[in-house]
PLY file of the C-alpha trace (Angstrom):
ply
format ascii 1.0
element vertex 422
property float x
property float y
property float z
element edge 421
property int vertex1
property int vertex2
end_header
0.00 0.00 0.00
1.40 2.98 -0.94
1.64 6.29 1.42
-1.56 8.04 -0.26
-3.41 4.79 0.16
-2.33 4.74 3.86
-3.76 8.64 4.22
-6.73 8.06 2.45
-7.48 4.76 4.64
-6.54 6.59 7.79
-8.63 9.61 6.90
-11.85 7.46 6.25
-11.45 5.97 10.08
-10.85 9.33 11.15
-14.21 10.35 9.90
-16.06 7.35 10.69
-14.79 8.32 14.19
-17.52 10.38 14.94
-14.19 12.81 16.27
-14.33 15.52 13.93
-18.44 16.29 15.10
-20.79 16.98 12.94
-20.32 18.64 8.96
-19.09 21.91 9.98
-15.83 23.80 10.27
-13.62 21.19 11.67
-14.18 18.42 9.43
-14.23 21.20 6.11
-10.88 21.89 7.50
-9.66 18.00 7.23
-11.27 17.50 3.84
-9.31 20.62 2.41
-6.05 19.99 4.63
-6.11 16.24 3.09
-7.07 16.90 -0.33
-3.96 19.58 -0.53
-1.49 17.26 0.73
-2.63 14.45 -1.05
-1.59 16.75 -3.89
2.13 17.59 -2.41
0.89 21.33 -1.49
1.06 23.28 1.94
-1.62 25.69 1.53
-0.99 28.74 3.56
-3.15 30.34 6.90
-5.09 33.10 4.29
-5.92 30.56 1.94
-7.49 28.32 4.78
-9.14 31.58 5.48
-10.67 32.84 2.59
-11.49 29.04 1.44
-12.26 27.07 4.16
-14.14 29.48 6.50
-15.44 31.81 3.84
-13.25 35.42 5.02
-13.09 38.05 2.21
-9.92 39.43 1.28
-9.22 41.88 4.04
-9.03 39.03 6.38
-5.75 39.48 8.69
-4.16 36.96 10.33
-2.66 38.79 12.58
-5.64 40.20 14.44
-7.50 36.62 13.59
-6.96 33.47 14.52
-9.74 31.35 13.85
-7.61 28.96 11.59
-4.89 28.64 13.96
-7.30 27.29 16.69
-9.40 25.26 14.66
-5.54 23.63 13.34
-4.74 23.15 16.98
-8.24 21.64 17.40
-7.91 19.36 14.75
-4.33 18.75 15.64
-5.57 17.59 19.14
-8.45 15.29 17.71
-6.24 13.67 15.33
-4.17 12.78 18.68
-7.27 11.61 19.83
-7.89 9.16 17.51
-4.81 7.91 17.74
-4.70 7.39 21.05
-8.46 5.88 21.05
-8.09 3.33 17.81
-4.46 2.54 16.75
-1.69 1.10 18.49
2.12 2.19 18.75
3.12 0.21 15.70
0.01 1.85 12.97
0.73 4.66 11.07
-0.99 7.59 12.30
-1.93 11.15 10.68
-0.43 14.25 12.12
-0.50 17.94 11.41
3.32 19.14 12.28
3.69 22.14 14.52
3.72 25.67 12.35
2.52 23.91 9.60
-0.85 23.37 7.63
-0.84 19.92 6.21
-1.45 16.26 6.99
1.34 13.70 7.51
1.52 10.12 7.43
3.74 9.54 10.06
4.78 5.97 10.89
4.79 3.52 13.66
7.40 3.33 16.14
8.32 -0.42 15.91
7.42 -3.54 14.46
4.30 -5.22 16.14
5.63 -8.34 18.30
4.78 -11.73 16.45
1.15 -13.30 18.16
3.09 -16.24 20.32
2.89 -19.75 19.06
0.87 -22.36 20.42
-1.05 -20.00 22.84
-4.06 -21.91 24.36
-7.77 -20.29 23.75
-9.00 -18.32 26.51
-12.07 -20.79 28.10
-15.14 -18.56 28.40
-17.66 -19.65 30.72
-20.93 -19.73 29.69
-23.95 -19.03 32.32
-27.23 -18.12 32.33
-28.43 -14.49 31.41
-29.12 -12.42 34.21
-30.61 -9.04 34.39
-27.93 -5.93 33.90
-26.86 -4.82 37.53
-27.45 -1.37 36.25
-30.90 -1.81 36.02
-31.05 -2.54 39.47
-29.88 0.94 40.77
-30.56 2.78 37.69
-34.35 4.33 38.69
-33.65 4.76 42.29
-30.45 6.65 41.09
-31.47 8.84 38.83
-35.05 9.41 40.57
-32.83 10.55 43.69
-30.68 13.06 41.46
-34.06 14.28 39.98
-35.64 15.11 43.21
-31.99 16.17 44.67
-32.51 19.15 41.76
-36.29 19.93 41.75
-35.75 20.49 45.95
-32.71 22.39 45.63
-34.08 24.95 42.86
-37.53 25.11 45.17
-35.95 25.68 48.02
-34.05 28.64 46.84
-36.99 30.01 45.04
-39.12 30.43 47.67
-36.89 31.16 50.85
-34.27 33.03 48.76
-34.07 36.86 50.41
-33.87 39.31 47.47
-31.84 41.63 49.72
-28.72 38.54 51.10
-27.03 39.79 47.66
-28.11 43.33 46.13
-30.59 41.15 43.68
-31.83 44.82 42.05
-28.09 45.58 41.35
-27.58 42.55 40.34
-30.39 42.67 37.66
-29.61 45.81 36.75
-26.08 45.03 35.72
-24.44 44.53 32.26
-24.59 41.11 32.30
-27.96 40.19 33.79
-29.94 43.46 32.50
-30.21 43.09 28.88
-31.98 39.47 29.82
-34.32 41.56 32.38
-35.32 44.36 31.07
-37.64 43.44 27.53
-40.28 41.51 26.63
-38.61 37.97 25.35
-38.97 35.36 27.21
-35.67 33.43 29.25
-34.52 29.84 27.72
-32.46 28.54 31.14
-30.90 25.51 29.09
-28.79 22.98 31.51
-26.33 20.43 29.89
-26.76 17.26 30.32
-25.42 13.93 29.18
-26.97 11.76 26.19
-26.84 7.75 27.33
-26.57 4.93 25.26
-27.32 1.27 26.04
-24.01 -0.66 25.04
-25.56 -3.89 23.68
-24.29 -7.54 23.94
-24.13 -10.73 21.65
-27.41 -11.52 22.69
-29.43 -8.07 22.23
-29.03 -7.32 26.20
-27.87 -4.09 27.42
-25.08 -4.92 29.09
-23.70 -1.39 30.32
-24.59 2.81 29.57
-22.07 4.76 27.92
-21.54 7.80 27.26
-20.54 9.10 23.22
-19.20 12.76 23.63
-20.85 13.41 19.91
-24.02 12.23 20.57
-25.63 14.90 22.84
-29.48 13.88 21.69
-31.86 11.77 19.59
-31.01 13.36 16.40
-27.15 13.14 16.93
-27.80 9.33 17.72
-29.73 8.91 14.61
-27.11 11.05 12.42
-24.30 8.36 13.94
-25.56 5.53 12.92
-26.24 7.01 8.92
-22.57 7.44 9.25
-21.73 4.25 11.20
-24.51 1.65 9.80
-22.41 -1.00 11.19
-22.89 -0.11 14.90
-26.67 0.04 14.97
-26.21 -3.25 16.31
-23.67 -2.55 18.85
-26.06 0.52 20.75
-29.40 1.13 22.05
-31.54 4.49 22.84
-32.76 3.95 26.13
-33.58 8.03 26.22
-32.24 8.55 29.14
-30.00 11.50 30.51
-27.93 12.47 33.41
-26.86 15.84 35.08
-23.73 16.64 36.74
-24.17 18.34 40.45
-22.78 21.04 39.74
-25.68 22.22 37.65
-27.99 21.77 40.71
-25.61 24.17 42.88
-25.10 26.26 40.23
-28.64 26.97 39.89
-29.53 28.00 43.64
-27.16 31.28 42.63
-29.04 31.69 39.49
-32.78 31.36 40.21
-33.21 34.18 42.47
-31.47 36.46 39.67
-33.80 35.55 36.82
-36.85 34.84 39.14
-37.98 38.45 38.21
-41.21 38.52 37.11
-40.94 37.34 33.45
-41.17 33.78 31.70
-38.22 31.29 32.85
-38.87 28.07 30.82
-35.90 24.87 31.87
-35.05 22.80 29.01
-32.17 20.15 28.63
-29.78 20.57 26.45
-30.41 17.04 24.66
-33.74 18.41 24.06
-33.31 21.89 23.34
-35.28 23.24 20.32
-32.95 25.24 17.51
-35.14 27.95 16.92
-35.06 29.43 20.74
-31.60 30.67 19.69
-33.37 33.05 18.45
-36.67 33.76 19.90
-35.59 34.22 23.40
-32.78 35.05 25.72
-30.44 31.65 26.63
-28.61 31.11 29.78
-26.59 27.95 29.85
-25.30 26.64 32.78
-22.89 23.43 32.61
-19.84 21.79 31.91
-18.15 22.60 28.97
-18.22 19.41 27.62
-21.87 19.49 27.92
-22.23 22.47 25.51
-23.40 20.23 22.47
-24.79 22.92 19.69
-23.77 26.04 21.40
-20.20 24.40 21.94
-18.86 25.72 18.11
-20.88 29.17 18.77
-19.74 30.09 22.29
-16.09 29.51 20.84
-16.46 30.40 17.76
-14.57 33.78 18.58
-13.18 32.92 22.40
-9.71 33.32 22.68
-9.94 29.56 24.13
-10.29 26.61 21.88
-10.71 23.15 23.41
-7.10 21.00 24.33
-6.61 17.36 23.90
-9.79 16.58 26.02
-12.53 18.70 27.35
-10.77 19.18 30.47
-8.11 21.30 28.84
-8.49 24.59 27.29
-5.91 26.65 25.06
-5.41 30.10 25.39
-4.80 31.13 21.64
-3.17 34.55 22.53
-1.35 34.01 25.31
-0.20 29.64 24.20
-1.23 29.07 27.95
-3.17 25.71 28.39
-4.89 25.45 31.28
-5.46 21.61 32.46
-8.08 21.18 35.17
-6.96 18.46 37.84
-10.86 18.12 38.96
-11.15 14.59 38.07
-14.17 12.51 39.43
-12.23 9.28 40.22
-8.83 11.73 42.03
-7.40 11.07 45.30
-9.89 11.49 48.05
-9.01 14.50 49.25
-6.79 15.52 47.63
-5.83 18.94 46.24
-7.29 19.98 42.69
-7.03 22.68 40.40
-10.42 23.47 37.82
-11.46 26.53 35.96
-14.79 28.50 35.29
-15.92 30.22 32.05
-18.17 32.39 31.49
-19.53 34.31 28.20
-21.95 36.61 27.30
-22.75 38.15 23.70
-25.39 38.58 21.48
-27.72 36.40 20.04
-28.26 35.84 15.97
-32.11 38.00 16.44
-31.04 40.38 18.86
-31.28 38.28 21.91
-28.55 37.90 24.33
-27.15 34.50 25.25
-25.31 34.01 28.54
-22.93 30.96 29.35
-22.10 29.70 32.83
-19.59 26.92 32.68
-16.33 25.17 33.61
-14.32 22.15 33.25
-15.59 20.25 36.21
-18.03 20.98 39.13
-16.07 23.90 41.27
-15.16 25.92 38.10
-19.44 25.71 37.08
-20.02 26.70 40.71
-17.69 29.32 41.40
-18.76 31.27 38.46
-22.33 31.12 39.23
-21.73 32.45 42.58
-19.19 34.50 41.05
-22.07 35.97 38.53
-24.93 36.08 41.01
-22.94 38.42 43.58
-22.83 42.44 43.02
-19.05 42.25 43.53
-18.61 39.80 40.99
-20.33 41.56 38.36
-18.95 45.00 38.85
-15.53 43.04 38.16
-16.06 41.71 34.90
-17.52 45.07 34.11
-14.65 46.88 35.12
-12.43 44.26 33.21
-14.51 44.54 29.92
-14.30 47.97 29.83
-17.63 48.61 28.09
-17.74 45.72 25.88
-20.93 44.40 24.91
-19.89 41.10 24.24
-16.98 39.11 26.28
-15.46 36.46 28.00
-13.79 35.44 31.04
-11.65 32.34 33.07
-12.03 31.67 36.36
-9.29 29.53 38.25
-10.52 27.71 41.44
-8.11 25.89 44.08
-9.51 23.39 45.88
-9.04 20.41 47.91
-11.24 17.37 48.47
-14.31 18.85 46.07
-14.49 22.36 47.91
-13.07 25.11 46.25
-10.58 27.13 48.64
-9.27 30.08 46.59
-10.21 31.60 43.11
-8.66 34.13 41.21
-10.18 36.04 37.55
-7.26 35.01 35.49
-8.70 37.55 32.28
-11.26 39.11 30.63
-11.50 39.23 26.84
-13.42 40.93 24.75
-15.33 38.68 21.84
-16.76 40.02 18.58
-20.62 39.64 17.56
-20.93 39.68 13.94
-18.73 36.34 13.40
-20.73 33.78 16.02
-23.55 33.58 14.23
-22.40 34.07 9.98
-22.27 30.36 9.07
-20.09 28.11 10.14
-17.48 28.69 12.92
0 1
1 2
2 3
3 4
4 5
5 6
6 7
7 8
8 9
9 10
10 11
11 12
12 13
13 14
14 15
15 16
16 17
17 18
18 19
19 20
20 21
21 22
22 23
23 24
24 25
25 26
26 27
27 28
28 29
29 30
30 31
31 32
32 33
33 34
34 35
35 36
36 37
37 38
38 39
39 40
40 41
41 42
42 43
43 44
44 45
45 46
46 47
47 48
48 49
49 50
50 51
51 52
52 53
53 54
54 55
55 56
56 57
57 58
58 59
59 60
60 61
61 62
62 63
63 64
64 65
65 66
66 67
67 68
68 69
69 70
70 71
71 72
72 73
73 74
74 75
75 76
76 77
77 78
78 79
79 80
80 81
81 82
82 83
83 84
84 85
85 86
86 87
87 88
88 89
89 90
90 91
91 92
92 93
93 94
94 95
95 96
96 97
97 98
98 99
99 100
100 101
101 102
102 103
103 104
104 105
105 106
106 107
107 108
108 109
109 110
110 111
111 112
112 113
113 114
114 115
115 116
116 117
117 118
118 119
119 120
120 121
121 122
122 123
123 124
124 125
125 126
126 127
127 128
128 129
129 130
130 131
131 132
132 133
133 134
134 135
135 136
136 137
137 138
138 139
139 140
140 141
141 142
142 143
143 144
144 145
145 146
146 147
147 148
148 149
149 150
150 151
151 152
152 153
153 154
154 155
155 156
156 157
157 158
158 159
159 160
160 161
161 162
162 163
163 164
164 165
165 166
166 167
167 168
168 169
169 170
170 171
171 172
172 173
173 174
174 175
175 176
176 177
177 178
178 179
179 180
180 181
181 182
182 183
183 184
184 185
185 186
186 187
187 188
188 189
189 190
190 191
191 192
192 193
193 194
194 195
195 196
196 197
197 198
198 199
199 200
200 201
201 202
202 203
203 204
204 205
205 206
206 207
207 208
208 209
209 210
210 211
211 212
212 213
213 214
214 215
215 216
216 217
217 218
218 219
219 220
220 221
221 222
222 223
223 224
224 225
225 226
226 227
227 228
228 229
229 230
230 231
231 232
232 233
233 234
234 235
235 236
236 237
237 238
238 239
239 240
240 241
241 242
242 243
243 244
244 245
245 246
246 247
247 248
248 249
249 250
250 251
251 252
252 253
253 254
254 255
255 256
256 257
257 258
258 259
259 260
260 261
261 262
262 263
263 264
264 265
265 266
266 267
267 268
268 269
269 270
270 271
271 272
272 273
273 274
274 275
275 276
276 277
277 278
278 279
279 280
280 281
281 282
282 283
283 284
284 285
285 286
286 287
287 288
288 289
289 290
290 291
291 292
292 293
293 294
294 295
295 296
296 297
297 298
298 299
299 300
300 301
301 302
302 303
303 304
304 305
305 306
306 307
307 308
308 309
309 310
310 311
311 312
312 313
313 314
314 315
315 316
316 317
317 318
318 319
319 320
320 321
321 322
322 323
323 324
324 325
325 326
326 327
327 328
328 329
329 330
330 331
331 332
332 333
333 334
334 335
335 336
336 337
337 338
338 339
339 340
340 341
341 342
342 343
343 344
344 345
345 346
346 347
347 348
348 349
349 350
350 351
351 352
352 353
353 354
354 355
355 356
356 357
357 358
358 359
359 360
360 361
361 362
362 363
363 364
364 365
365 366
366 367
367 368
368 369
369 370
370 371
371 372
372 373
373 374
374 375
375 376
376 377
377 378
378 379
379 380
380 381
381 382
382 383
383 384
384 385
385 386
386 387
387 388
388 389
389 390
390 391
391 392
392 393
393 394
394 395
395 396
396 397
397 398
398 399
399 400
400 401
401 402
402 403
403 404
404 405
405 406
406 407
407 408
408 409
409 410
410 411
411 412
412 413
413 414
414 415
415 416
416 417
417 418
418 419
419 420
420 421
């Protein structure tokens, strides 16, 4: 098989991955990086531009770097995949640092021989039984469900308006655009799509959890894509919520509890078309974003790292890595970050975003963002944007954050969210 074989098989796994998302910038970006170096050329960052993400001539790439972040994206997905699918010894695409092009690089050694005469591995056979997860499945997530409805109620009616300054805190530039008209508020939580991982037999034997499949519709576009796993997973429709988003929205309710329509939808279920006809406040992980993901970064300073749990700071080439994980040391010390957005919407809405890598960055910055001091920081850091962005980095130690610190403030521009494509 010859090297443009090789890329062309590698870059047909790479799609069927599911890694590159949906059709949108990312995987127009692979199809035109592959199809130029299939052809020996090394297309250059203003022909990616004007070509791939549709800029007009005056584009600069010095003031914009939306195809340097989307190459580091797809740089860090292709790394993905490689560390998901192939082994040490497979060929594997790369994009090399400073440069715009795919390359075939090769394995690092020759795969070990399979050892002779190895005995089969004896597989005991016994009688189905029913999944374990079934077991604690509706207790589980009936106790998360009421753990959120009594939280939110409990704060909405024994909440006192005057503990934090709520009519300066309405009144401010982030929370007063949503307040003061007539459209209603969309408060839109992430959540995470759950698939039934299906055995030999047609049992489900465990739930997963696809990162690309954040609803119905993204479960029905997989399997066009990937006919031959329609076999391998099952839509049980069912959902779960981080706890963060339940803490997160004791320091939100009060805010937006002011008189006008609040409608709660999930993000797995969230309708298109109130993008536009109402004002959207999401509150969740980052990884949780689903549809608004490309649009809330579509002009952040921050693109997404190797996993969801790193971000890249495009101007400053900071990553920031939160050490929040789940499973970690009980406790032991961590180290997350909160992000939080607002800018306008594509009808002249506003849409708000209160998020993080893990459960203390979500937290922080909706206490951060529900507080009078809080707000008149950002403000004073945005200096009179309309639209911006800012990173929160929270200390902790066994799950409670300890210290925080505003790390920046960045401004973010309107008219590209929302023209096409990010």
């Amino acid at each position: 098989m010859t090297a443009v074989d090789e890329l062309q098989r590698l870059a047909a796994q790479v799609r069927a991955s599911g890694l590159l998302g949906k059709p949108g910038a990312l995987s127009r970006l692979f199809d035109f990086l592959l199809a130029r170096s299939l052809s020996g050329e090394a297309p250059k960052e203003i022909e990616i531009a004007l070509q791939v993400f549709g800029k007009d001539a005056n584009f600069d790439v010095a003031q914009d770097s939306v195809v340097r972040v989307y190459v580091h994206k797809l740089r860090r997905r292709l790394e993905e995949f490689a560390t998901r699918s192939l082994t040490p010894y497979d060929s594997r695409i790369t994009i090399p640092k400073g440069e715009y092009r795919l390359v075939l690089e090769p394995g690092s050694a020759v795969a070990p021989p399979a050892p002779e005469n190895a005995e089969p591995t004896l597989i005991q056979v016994a009688p189905p039984s029913q999944p374990r997860w079934r077991h604690w499945l509706r207790p589980a997530l009936a106790a998360v469900v009421a753990f959120v409805v009594g939280v939110v109620l409990t704060y909405w009616f024994t909440s006192n308006p005057q503990d934090r300054d709520l009519t300066a805190v309405r009144q401010s530039a982030v929370w007063g655009p949503l307040l003061d008209d007539d459209l209603p508020i969309t408060l839109v939580v992430g959540d995470y799509f759950l698939l039934g991982e299906v055995d030999q037999a047609g049992n489900v034997e465990r739930l997963v959890r696809e990162f690309y499949i954040n609803s119905n519709q993204d479960f029905l576009d997989h399997l066009q894509l990937n006919p031959g796993q329609m076999n391998q997973y099952r839509n049980l429709d069912l959902t779960y919520l981080p706890a963060a988003s339940a803490f997160a929205l004791q320091d939100l309710v009060p805010v937006l509890n002011a008189g006008k329509q609040v409608r709660v939808t999930l993000l797995s279920a969230l309708d298109p078309r109130l993008l536009k006809t109402s004002h959207v406040v999401y509150v969740g992980y980052i990884s949780g974003m689903g549809m608004l993901g490309d649009r809330v970064f579509a002009q952040s300073r921050l693109a997404l790292g190797g996993s969801f749990d790193e971000l890249h700071d495009t101007q400053t080439g900071t990553d920031y890595v939160s050490t929040a994980m789940p499973m970690g040391v009980e406790g032991g010390a961590f180290r997350d970050f909160g992000y939080f957005s607002t800018f306008a919407g594509p009808n002249g809405n506003r849409v708000v975003v209160i998020s993080g890598t893990r459960d203390n960055g979500v937290m922080h910055v909706a206490e951060t963002l529900s507080r009078r001091a809080g707000l008149e920081e950002v403000a004073r850091e945005s200096a009179g944007a309309a639209s911006f962005e800012s990173l929160y980095e929270v200390d902790g130690m066994a799950r409670a954050g300890l210290n925080a610190r505003l790390l920046f403030v960045s401004p973010m521009k309107n008219d590209a969210i929302w023209s096409g494509a990010p």
